[in-house]
N, C-alpha and C positions, 0 to 999 in steps of 0.2 A: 908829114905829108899834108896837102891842102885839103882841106873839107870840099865834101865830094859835091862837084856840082851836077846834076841833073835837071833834067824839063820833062815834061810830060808829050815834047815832039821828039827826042830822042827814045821814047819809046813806040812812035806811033812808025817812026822811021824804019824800026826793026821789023814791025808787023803787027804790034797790038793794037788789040779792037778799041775803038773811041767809047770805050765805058769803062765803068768802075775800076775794071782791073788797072787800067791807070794809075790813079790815084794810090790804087789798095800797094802797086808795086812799087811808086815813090816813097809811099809812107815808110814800108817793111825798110827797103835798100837805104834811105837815108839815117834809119833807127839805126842798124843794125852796119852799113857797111859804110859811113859816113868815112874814113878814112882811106875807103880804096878809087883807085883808081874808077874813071870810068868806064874807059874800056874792058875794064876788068867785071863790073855791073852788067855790062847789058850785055858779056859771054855768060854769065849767067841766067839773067832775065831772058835770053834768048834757047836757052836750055829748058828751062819752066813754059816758056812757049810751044816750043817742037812736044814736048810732051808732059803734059798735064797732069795725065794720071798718074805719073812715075812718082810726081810732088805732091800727090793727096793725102793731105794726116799731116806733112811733113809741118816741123814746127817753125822751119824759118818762112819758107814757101807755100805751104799748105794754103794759105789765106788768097794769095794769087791764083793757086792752080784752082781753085774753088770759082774766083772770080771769071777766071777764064770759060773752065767748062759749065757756065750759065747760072749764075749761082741765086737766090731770087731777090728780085727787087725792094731796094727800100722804101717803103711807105706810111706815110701816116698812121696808124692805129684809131682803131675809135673803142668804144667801150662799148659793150653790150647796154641796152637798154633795162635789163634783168640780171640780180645777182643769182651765182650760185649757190646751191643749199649751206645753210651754215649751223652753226648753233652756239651761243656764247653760254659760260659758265662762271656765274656771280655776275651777271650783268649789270644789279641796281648798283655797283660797287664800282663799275668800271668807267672811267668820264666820256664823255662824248667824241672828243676827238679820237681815241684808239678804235671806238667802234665804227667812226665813221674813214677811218684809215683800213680796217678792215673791208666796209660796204665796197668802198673805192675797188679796194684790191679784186674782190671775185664779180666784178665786171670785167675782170678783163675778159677779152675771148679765150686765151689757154687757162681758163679756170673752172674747175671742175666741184670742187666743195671746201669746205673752210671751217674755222672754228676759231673761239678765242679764250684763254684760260683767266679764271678768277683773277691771279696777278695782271694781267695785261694796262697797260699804260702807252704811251703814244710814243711814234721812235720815227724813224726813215723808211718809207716803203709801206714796209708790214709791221702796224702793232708788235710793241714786244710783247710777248704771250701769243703772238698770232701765229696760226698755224694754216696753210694753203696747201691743196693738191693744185696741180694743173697738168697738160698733156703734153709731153714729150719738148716742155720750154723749162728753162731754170731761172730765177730773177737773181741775183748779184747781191743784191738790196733785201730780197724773202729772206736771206740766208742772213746775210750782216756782216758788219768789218770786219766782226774779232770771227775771224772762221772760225770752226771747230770748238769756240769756247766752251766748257766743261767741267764738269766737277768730278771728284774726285778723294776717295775717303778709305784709310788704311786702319782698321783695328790693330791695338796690340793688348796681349796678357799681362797688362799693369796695373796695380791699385791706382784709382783715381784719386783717391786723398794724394799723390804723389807731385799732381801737377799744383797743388796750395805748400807742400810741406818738401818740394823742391824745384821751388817756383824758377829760383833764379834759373838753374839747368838748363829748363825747356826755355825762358826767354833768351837764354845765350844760344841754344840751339837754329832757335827762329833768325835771330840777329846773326849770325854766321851763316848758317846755310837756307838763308832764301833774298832772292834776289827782286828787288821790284821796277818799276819803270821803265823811261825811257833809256836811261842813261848807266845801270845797276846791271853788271853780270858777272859771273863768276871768274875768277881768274885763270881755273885751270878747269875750260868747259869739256865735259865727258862727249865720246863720241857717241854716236846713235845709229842702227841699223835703217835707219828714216832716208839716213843721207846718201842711200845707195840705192834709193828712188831713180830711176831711170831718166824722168821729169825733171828732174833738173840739170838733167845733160839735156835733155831734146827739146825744153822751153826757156827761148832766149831769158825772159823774164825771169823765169825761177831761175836758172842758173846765176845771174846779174845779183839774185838777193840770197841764195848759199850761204856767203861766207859771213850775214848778217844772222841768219838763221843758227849759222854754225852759235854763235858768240853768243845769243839769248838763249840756247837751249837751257831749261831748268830756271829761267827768270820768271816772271808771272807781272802782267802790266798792271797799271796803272787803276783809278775809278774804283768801282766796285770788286777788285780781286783780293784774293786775300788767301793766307796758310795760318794754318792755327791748328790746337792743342783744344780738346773738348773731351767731354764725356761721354761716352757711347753708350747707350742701355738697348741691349738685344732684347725683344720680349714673349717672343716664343721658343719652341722645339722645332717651331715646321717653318726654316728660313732657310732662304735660296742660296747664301754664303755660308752654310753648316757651321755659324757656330752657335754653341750653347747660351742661353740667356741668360744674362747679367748685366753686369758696368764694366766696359773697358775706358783703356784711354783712346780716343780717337786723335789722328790728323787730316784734317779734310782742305782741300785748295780748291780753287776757282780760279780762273784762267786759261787763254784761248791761246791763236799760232801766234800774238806776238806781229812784231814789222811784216814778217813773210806773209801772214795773212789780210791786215791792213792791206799791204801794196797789191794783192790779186784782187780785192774788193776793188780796187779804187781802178787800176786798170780796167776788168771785164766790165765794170758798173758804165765805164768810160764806152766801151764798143757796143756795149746793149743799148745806150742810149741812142747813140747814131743806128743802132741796127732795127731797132723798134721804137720811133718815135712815139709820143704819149700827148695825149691832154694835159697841161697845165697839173692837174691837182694829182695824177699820175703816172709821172716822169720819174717818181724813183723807182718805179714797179716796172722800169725799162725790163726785156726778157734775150733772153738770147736760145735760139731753135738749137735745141738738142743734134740734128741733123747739121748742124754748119761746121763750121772750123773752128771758129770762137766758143759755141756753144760746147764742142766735144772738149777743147783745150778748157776753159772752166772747169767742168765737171772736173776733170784727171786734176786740175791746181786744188779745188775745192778739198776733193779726195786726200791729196797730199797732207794742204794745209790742215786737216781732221787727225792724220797720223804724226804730223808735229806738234801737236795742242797734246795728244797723247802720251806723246814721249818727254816731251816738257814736265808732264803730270808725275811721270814715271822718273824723271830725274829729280824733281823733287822729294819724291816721297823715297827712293831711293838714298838721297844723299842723308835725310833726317833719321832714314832706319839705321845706314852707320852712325850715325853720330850717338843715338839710343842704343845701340850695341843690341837690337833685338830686330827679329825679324814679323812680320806683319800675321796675324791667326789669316786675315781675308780683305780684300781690295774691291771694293762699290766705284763703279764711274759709268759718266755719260757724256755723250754731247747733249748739247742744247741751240748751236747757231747753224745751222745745217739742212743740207737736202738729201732724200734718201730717194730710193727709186720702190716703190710700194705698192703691193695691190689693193685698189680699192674701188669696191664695189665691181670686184672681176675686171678690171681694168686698171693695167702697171701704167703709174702717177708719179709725179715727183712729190714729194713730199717737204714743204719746208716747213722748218719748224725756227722762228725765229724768236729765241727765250723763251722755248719749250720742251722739258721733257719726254723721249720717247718715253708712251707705256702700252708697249703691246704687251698683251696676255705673260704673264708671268716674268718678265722683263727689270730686272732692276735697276735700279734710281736715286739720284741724292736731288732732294728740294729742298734749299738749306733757309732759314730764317732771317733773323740781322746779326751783331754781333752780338746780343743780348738776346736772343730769341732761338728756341731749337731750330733746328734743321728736321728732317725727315729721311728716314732710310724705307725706299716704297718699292712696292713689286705692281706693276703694272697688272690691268684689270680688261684691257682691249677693247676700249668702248670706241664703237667707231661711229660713234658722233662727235667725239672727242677728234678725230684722224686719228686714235690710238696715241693718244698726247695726256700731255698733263702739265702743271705751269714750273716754272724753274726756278721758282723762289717765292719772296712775299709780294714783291714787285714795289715799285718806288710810288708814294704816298706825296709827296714832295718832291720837284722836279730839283735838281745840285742847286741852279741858282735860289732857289725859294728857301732852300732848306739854309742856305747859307745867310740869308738876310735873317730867318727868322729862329735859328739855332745859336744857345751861347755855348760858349766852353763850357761854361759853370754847368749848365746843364747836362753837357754829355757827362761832365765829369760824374758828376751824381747819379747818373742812371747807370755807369760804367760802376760804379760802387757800389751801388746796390744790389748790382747783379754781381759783383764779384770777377768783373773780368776786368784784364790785363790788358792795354791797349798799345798797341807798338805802331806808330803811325796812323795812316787815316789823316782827313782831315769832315767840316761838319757837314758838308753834301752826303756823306754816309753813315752820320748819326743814327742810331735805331729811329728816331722818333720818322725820319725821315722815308720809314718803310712801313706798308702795311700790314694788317696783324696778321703772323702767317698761320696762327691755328683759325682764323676765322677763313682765311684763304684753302684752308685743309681742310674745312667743312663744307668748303663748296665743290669739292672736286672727291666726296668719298667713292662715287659713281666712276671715277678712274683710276684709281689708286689706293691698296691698301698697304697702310703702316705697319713694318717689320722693326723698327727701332728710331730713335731719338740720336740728335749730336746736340750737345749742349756746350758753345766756346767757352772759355775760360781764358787762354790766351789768345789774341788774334794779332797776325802780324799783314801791314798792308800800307801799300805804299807814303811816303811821306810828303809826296808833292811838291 
């Protein structure tokens, strides 16, 4: 059938109003219905007409019946003259541009308080480590590509000498059942109670990326992600995952939703832009109103893509436990790329937190190190200067390009030997030297987090680029 042609007087013809809804209802019917007929379109577009409110929420129409019944005006944006209250943590440590990527941010007018963690370094939008409340807006860009990114950590009741004195094992374990990049999925992927998400029947988009989502579950991408075999030392009686203090063996992953999350990023980031234009120096901090159709459809994608980063985590550690023939004492995880909905200061906020740790009050936590460097297993402390955050690792000391000009093999190899770990992929943008030191990064944030235990890798498996 011929690609569908439409005009903007074949809608004006039917009866719609000379605004937006024009445009908003070519865009939808040529995305979406580019193969039918056109008389076949505008018995539809003329249904969404007669009645509005019947298509409000709806995920193909909702955008139209919105535009119809008066939906508000696109306008410029200016910034506030005054930021919101904020407060950084390690700031002589932190360079200039992530702070003043921060400044930027809580000028906007939906911003209400702010903060940035010890690790923080400069990203898109919002500082990574940067954490933002604002009113009833969500930014696309606060949150971050990799939605839902996450960590992720399984004790088990093994002697640690076991991952030196049977090393091969866990390396074949890692080489078999973990998957990396763009390209790396499992052959026979598990199904997931994820995919019975309602969401991906009622939004064109996420239905369109399903059968991609199906195929990465239990993959883990690219850059800094990584699955590995480490030493767990519990160090108290009085810990939130009841187990006893010792040495386990740990497996701890990091990794996010993967394409499905990408693609919602890149999309909503796309409609915020057009729907909250920005000043030059903040255009990634486009927002989309809570109250819209866009903004409601986000949220629910965001939501989603949080419970696929999940379950990804959960196939992995899953697949590794059979292959160990043991099941797990206790399971630590979080997000860290995400918006929450949060009171603060008596007043429900969104909360982003982009390469940040939730630590509300008793709340637990993985802030992992390098590959050579502990991690941290942390129960939240609820400082709400923090936004009840805390940072999500050491944070990068060297941005990939730098580290690559000024990183040799010879040296990773040597620090990898010294420390006794195993390297399975990677490449030198994620050399330890290339991060910064995360026990001095743990000094600065004792005010949000207190330490229940240590991961120390041993083996690390991560992409090979």
């Amino acid at each position: 059938m011929a690609k569908l042609r439409l005009r903007g007087k074949d809608l004006i013809d039917i009866g719609y109003p000379q605004n937006k809804s024009i445009s908003i209802a070519m865009e939808v019917m040529l995305k979406h219905y580019k193969r039918e007929s056109k008389e076949r379109v505008l018995v539809l577009l003329k249904e969404v007409l007669a009645n509005p409110e019947k298509y409000n929420g709806d995920g193909l129409f909702g955008k139209i019946a919105e535009a119809l019944l008066g939906a508000k005006k696109t306008e410029a944006r200016k910034l506030n003259a005054t930021r919101a209250p904020f407060t950084i943590f390690g700031e002589n440590d932190i360079e200039a541009e992530a702070k003043g990527q921060l400044f930027t941010a809580l000028k906007l007018p939906i911003s209400k308080a702010g903060a940035l963690m010890p690790d923080g370094h400069a990203g898109y939008g919002l500082p990574i480590g940067g954490v933002l409340a604002t009113e009833n807006a969500v930014i696309p860009y606060g949150v971050g590509v990799d939605i839902g990114c996450r960590m992720c950590l399984s004790l088990y009741d093994i002697n640690p000498s076991y991952l030196e004195g049977h090393k091969d094992k866990y390396v074949g374990i890692l080489e078999t059942h973990t998957k990396f990049g763009s390209y790396e999925v499992h052959k026979s992927p598990n199904d997931s109670e994820v995919f019975e998400n309602p969401a991906f029947r009622d939004i064109p988009l996420l239905k369109k990326l399903k059968d991609k989502a199906y195929k990465q579950l239990g993959s883990s991408g690219g850059g800094n992600h990584f699955v590995e075999f480490g030493i767990v030392e519990v160090h108290g009686q009085d810990n939130e995952f009841k187990v006893p203090p010792g040495k386990y063996v740990g497996v701890l992953s990091h990794s996010g939703s993967r394409g499905l999350g990408a693609n919602i990023a890149k999309e909503y980031t796309r409609l915020a832009t057009k729907q909250t234009p920005l000043p030059r120096e903040a255009q990634h901090l486009a927002w989309l109103d809570l109250d819209t159709h866009d903004g409601q459809e986000y949220w629910i994608a965001m939501n989603l893509a949080g419970d696929y980063a999940s379950a990804c985590h959960h196939d992995i550690h899953k697949r590794i436990a059979k292959a160990l023939g043991a099941r797990p004492l206790a399971m630590v995880e979080n997000h860290h790329n995400f918006a929450w909905k949060e009171m603060i200061n008596g007043q429900e906020l969104i909360v982003h937190r982009k390469g940040a740790t939730p630590a509300q009050k008793n709340v637990l936590g993985i802030i992992p190190g390098s590959m050579t460097a502990p991690g941290f297993i942390v129960k939240g402390l609820g400082n709400e200067l923090s936004l009840n955050s805390a940072s999500h690792g050491a944070g990068r000391l060297l941005s990939r390009s730098k580290a690559k000009q000024s990183i040799t093999q010879s040296e990773l190899k040597k620090v990898l030997k010294d420390h006794g770990v195993t390297l399975l992929g990677a490449g030198l943008d994620e050399a330890p030297m290339a991060y910064k030191d995360i026990n001095k990064v743990m000094a600065q944030q004792t005010e949000l987090v207190e330490v229940m235990g240590t991961f120390l890798p041993k083996i690390v498996r991560m992409d090979r680029g």
